[in-house]
C-alpha positions, 0 to 999 in steps of 0.5 A: 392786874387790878381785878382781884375776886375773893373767895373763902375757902373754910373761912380762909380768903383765897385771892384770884386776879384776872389779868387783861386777858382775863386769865385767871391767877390765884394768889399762892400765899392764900392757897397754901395757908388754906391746905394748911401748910405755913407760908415761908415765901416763893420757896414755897412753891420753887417746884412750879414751872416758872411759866405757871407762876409770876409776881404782881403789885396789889394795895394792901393795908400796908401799901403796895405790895408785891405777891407771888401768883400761880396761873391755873396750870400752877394752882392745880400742878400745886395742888396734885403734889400736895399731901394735905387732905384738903387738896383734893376736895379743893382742887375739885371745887376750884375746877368744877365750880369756882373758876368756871363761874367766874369766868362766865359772870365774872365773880364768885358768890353764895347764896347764903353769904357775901363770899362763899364757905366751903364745906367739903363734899363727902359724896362719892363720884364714879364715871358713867362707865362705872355707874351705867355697868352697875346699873345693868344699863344697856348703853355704852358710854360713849352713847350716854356721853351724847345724850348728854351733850344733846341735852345740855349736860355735858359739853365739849371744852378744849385746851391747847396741848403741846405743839400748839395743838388742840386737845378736846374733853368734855365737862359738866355744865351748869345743869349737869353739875346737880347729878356730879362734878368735873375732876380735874384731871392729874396727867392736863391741869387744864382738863377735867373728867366728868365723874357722876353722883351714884344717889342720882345717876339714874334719875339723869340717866331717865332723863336724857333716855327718855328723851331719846325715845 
């Protein structure tokens, strides 16, 4: 595992390596001190499964090291359980943002720094359900959720499940992403749930029907 993309997270490097087969793993001594908890070794994070957890080599300024790595099954089974308050907003911004990102162009930046600074977002999110009722919008969500697709908000992803099976959940993409954020959901570490801005819901709501007429 030799390709290692940083991020900060509150001006706290957080380490991801992509291994050759481009899954992702983070380094768990930055994750952990980035919540805020001190670093006391792989005791740290003893109650991850050990098939979301592994050891790897990279070269620091004391030479070749050994660090404990968490796959994303491991990150977000870590962050679940966590108590600190920074968990959510993390967890949050890794699964909607981070990971996606560089999956698709192979890095992380800001545009307003070398590595980007999180700023914890403060802004509530409800579902489609939730805000489509309190908008007394005339549409189910399941007829919004194929709009939405239809017009590049929303995709299908997929995720292997037990037994080999294939499990399907939508997400935000790219352009969806400006009117809410994909949650990771707590019961599939590999899912997401699209939860949407209420301060903007509407204008997105106007867009997809609109083009429906």
């Amino acid at each position: 595992m030799s390709n290692i993309i940083p991020f900060n997270y509150e001006n706290k490097e957080i380490r991801t390596i992509q291994d050759e087969n481009n899954e992702l793993w983070v380094v768990a001594k930055d994750l952990a001190e980035a919540l805020g908890y001190k670093w006391n070794g792989s005791s740290r994070v003893a109650h991850i499964p050990e098939e979301w957890k592994g050891v790897t080599s990279v070269v620091t300024p004391g030479g070749l090291q050994d660090i404990t790595i968490l796959s994303e099954q491991g990150v977000y089974f870590f962050l679940c359980r966590s108590d600190k308050p920074k968990a959510i907003p993390l967890q949050k911004w890794i699964a909607g943002e981070v990971l996606p990102t560089i999956r698709k162009t192979g890095s992380y930046t800001s545009p307003t720094a070398s590595l980007p600074v999180y700023t914890p977002d403060v802004k509530t999110t409800f579902s489609a359900s939730d805000l489509l009722k309190k908008n007394d919008c005339p549409m189910s969500a399941a007829a919004f959720n194929k709009l939405l697709v239809a017009n590049g908000f929303l995709e299908e992803r997929e995720r292997t499940a037990s037994k080999g099976r294939i499990k399907r959940f939508k997400a935000l993409t790219e352009a969806g992403l400006k009117y809410g954020q994909n949650d990771a959901s707590k019961h599939n570490p590999r899912a997401v749930h699209p939860h949407y801005f209420e301060d903007s819901f509407m204008d997105l709501f106007t867009l997809v029907t609109q083009g429906d007429e």
